[in-house]
N, C-alpha and C positions, 0 to 999 in steps of 0.2 A: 559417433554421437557428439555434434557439435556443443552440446548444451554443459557439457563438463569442462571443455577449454575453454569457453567464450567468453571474452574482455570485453566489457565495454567502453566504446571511444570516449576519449574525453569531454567530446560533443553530447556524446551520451547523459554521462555524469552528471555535466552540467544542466542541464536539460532536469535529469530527474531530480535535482538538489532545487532548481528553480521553482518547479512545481509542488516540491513539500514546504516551501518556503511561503509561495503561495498561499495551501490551502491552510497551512498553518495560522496566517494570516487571516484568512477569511474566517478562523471556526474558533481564533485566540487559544492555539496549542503553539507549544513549541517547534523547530525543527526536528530539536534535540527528543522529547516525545513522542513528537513522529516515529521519527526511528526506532524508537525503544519495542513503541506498538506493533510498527511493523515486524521486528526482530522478533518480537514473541508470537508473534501471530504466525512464522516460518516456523518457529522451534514448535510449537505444538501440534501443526497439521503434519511436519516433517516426520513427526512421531506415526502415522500413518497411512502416509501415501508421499513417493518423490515429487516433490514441485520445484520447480526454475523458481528459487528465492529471485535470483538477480534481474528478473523479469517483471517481478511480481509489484500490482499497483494499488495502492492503498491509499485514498482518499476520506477526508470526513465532509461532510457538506453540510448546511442548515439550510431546511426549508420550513415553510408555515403552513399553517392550514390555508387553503384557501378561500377566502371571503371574510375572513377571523381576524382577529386583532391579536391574536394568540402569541405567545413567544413563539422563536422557533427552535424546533429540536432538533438537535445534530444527528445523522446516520451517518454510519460508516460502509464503505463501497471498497471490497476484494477484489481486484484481477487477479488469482494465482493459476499461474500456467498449470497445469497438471503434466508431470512428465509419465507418471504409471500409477496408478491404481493401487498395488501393494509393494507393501514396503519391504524391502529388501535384505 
């Protein structure tokens, strides 16, 4: 099971530190935030099914209504791998 030793490169890292930087950016959250939400969002699914934390992609975006002058709302957007179903 590759998914228990697996490092990712530094290329990697960087890459996913970029992109919470990013959206962080775009939705006026923290990095620091970021991470917080993600880390709780692993502890609590973790409690019921194995997922690849170290995979896992957590995004907030805003969008508007369209044709509207409306503020826009933030949603937040999960990629968590699923490695099994039940938890172990």
């Amino acid at each position: 099971m590759k998914y228990f030793f697996h490092r990712k490169s530094s290329r990697q890292v960087a890459k996913d530190r970029l992109k919470i930087l990013l959206i962080s950016d775009r939705v006026n959250c923290s990095p620091e935030m970021m991470e917080l939400i993600k880390t709780d969002i692993a502890k609590v699914i973790s409690k019921y099914m194995k997922i690849d934390s170290d995979n896992m992609d957590i995004q907030i975006n805003t969008k508007g209504s369209k044709g509207t002058r409306e503020a826009k709302t933030p949603s937040l957007y999960a990629n968590i791998p699923i490695l099994d179903l039940h938890k172990q």
